[in-house]
C-alpha positions as CSV (number, residue, x, y, z in Angstrom):
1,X,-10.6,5.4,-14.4
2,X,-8.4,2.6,-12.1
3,X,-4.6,2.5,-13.9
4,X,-2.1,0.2,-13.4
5,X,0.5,1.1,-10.7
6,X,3.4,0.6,-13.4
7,X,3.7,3.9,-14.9
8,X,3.6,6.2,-11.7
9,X,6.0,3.9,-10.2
10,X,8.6,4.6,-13.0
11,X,8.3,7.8,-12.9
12,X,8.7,8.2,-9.1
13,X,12.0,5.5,-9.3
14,X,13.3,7.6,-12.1
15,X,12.4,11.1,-10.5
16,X,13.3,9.8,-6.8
17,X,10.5,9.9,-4.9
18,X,7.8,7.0,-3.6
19,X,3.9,6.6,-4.3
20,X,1.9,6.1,-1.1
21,X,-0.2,3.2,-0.7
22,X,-2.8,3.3,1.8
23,X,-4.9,1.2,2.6
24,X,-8.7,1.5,2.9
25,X,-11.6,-0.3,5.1
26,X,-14.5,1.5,4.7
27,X,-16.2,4.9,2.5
28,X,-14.6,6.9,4.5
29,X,-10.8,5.6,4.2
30,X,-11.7,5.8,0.6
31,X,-13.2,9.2,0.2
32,X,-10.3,10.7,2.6
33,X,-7.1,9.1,0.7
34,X,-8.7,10.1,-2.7
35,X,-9.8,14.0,-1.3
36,X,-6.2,14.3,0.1
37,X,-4.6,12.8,-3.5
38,X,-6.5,15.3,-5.8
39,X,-5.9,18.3,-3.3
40,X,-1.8,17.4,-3.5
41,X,-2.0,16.6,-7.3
42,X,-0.6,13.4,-6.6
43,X,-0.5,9.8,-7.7
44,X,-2.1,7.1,-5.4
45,X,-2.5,4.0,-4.5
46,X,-5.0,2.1,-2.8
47,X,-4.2,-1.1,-0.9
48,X,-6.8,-3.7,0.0
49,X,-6.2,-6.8,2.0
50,X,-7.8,-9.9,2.4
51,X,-9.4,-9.3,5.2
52,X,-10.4,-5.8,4.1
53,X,-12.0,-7.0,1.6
54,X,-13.5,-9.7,3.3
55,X,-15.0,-6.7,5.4
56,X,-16.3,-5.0,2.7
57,X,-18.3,-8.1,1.4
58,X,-16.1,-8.5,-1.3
59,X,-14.1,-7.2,-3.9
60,X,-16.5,-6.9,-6.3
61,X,-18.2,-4.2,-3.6
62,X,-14.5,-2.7,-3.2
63,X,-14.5,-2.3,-7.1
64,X,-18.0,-0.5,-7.5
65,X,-17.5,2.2,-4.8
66,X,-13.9,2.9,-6.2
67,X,-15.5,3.6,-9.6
68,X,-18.0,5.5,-8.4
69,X,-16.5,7.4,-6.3
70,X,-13.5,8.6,-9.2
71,X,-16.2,9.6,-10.9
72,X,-18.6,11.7,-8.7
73,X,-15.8,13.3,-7.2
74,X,-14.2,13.8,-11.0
75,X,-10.6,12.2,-9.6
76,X,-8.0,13.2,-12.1
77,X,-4.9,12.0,-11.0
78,X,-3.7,8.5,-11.4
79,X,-5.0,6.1,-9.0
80,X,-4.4,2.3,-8.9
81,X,-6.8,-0.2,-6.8
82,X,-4.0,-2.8,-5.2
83,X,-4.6,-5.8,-3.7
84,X,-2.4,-6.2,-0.4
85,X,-0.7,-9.5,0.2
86,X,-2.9,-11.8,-1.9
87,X,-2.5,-15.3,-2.0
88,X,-3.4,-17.1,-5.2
89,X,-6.8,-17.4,-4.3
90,X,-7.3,-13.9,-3.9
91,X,-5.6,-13.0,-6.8
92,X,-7.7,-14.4,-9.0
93,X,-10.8,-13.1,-7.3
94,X,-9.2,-9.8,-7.7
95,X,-8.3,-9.9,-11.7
96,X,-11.8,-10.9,-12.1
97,X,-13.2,-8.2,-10.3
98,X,-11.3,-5.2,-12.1
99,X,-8.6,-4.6,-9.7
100,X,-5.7,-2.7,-11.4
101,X,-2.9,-3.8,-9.6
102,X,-2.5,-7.4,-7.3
103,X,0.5,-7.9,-5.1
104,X,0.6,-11.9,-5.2
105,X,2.9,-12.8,-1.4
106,X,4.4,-15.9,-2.2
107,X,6.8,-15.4,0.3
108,X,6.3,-18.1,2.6
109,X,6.1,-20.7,-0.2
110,X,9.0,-22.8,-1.4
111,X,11.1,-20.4,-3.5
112,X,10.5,-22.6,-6.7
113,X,7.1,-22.6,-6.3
114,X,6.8,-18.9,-5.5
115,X,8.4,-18.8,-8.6
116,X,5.5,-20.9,-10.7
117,X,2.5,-18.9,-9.5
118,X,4.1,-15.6,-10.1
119,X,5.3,-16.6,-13.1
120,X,1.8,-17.3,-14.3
121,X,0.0,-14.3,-12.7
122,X,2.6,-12.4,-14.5
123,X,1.1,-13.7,-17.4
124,X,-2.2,-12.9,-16.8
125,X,-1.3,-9.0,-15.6
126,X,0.4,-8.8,-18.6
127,X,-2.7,-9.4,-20.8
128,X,-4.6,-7.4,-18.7
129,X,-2.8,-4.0,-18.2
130,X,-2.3,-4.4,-14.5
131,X,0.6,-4.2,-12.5
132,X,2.1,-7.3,-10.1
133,X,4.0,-7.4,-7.6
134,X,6.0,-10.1,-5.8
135,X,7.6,-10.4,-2.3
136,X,10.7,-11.9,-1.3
137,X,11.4,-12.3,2.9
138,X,8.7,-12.3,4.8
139,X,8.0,-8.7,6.2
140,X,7.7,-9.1,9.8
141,X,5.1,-8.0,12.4
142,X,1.6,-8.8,12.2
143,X,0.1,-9.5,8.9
144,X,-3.3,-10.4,8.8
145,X,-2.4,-12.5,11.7
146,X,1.0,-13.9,10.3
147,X,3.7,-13.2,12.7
148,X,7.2,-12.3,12.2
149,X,10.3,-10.4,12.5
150,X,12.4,-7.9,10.2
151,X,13.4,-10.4,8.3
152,X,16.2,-9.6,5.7
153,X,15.7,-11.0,1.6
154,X,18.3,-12.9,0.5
155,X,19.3,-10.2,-2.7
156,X,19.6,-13.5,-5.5
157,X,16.2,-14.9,-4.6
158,X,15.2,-11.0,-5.0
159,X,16.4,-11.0,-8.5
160,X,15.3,-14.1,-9.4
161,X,12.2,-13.1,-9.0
162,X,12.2,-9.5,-10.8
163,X,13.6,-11.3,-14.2
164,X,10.0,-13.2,-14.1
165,X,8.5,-9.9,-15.1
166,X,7.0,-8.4,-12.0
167,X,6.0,-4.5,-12.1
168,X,7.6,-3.9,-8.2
169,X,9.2,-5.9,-5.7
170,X,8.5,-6.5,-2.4
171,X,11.6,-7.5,0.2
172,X,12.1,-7.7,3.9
173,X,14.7,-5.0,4.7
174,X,14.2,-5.0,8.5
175,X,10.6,-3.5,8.3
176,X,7.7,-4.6,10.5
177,X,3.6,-4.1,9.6
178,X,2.2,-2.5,12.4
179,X,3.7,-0.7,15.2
180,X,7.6,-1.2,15.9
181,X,8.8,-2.7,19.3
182,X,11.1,-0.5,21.3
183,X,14.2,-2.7,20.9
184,X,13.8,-2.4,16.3
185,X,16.9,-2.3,15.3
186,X,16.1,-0.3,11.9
187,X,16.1,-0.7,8.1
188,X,19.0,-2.9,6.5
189,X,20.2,-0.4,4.1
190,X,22.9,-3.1,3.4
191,X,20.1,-5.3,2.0
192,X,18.4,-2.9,-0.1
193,X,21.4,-1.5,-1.5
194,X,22.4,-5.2,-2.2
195,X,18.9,-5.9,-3.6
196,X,18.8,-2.2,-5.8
197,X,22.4,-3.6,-7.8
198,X,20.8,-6.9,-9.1
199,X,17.4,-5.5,-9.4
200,X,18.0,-2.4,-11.8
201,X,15.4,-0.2,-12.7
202,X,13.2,-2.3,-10.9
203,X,10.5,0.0,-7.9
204,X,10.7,-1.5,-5.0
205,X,8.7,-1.4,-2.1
206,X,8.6,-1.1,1.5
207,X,5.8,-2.0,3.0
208,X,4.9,-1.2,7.3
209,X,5.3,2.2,6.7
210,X,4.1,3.9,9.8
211,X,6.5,5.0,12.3
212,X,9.8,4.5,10.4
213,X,11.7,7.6,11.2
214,X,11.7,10.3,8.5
215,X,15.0,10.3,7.7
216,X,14.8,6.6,7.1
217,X,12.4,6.9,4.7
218,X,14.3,9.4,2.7
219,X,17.2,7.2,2.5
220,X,15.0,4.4,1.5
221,X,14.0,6.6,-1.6
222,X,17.3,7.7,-2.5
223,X,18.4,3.7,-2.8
224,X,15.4,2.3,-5.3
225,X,12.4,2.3,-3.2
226,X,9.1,3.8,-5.1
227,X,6.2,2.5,-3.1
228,X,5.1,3.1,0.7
229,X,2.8,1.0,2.5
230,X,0.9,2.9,5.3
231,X,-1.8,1.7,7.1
232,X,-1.5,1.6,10.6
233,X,-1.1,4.9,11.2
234,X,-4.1,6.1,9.3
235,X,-6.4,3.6,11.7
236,X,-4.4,5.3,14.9
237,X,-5.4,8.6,13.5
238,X,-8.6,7.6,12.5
239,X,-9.6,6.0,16.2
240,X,-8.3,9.2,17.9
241,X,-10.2,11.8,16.1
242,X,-12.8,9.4,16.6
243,X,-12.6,9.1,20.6
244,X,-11.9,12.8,21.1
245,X,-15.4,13.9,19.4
246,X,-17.2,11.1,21.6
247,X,-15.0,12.3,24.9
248,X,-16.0,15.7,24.4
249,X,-19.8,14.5,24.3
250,X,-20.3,15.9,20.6
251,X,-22.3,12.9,20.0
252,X,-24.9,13.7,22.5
253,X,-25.6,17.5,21.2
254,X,-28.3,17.7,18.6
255,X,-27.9,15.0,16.0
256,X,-24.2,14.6,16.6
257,X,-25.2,11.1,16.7
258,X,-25.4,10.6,13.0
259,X,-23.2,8.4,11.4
260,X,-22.2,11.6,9.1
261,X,-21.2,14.1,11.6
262,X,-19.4,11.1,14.1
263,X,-17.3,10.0,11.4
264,X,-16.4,13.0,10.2
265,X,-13.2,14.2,12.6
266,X,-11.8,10.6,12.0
267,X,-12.3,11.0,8.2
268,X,-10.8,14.1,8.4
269,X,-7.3,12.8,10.6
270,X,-7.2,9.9,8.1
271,X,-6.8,12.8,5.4
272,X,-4.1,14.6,7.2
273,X,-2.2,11.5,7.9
274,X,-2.4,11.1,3.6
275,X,-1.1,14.3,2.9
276,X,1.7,14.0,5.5
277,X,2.3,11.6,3.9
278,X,2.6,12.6,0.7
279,X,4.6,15.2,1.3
280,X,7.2,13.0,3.2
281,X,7.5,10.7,0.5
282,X,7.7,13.1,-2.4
283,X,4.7,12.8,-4.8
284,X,2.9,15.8,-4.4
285,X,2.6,17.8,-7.8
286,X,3.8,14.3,-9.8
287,X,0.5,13.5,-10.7
């Protein structure tokens, strides 16, 4: 059964270490991220976006193979089904489909206004057992086609926006989505140290999670941060275990050709990425 994300992120705030979310496209993404979560014992979440779900025909479609899948493969541990930087729109559609968590980006709306709508999906969560959370800063680099760069949260607006209630909080610390440029000049620990004082007890989150160095991360955790976005690098690993079976002709022997034997090596990289993951960030056995 899909739980909210509030409880596991509490526990990993409180016990110092940082839930994974990562994000899924397809069966496979799903099926990998959940095989490597119940062979670490750990807590998981999975992040949709927009587009994702767009991809998926919906989130309705998202939903039903999530469910089914916890319960043919008898999942155990805590998962949550996230919605990745949803506007209001997609919030909605996501409450109504049985998400368990929705991450409602406001960011690039008027602060007061940002306020309003989160104020009221807070509302909603509430009623519903589901966790929100809010962002603060824009996070830069490519975002379902919104460009930007690490942008820095302004630490007030950060708690002005945790007092409405939110589950976890979302700021721009210097991070990027997608792959960092040469010339990055790192996290702002200033920022989320700044952010962590007015913001309590409060899990934050950092999302672009691939390729920030390891001890980066760490240091992250140790100042308040309890959730980990990471998609990128699971597509990278996913396309090169794909291209390496094709390049070695696999696909041409026998029935290599089948859509359950070629997807297979990139399944099976997504998974390892997962519980590198995991063990980086400190949630294996927390389940």
């Amino acid at each position: 059964m899909l739980v909210s994300a509030e409880e596991m992120l509490k526990k990993a705030k409180a016990g110092h270490y940082a839930v994974g979310q990562f994000n899924i496209n397809n069966l496979e993404w799903t099926k990998a991220a959940l095989s490597a979560a119940m062979e670490l014992n750990s807590p998981i979440i999975l992040g949709v976006s927009m587009g994702a779900g767009k991809y998926m025909t919906g989130y309705k479609t998202v939903v039903g193979m999530v469910n089914g899948m916890l319960e043919e493969m008898n999942v155990k541990v805590p998962v949550a089904l996230h919605l990745d930087h949803g506007d209001y729109e997609g919030c909605k559609k996501c409450i109504e489909a049985g998400f368990s968590s929705i991450m409602f980006d406001g960011s690039h709306l008027p602060i007061q206004e940002n306020i309003e709508k989160t104020k009221e999906l807070v509302a909603i969560c509430r009623d519903k057992g589901m966790s929100l959370e809010a962002e603060v800063g824009s996070i830069g680099g490519e975002e379902d086609g919104v460009v930007g760069k690490g942008e820095c949260a302004d630490p007030d607006e950060c708690k002005k926006i945790a007092d409405l209630g939110v589950t976890m909080l979302a700021a721009g610390i210097g991070n990027i989505h997608g792959k960092y440029p040469d010339n990055w000049e790192g996290l702002s620990f200033e920022t989320l140290d700044a952010i962590q004082k007015l913001t309590g007890d409060m899990p934050l989150v950092l999302h672009g999670g691939t390729g920030i160095p390891e001890d980066m991360i760490k240091k992250a955790i140790s100042l308040g941060v309890a959730k980990i976005n990471v998609n990128t690098e699971c597509q990278i690993s996913f396309a090169a275990g794909t291209r390496k079976y094709i390049e070695s002709g696999k696909d041409l022997v026998g029935k290599g050709f089948d859509p359950r034997k070629l997807l297979v090596p990139g399944t099976d990289a997504i998974k390892a990425t997962v519980v590198e993951k995991m063990k980086l960030f400190g949630s294996v056995d927390k389940a």
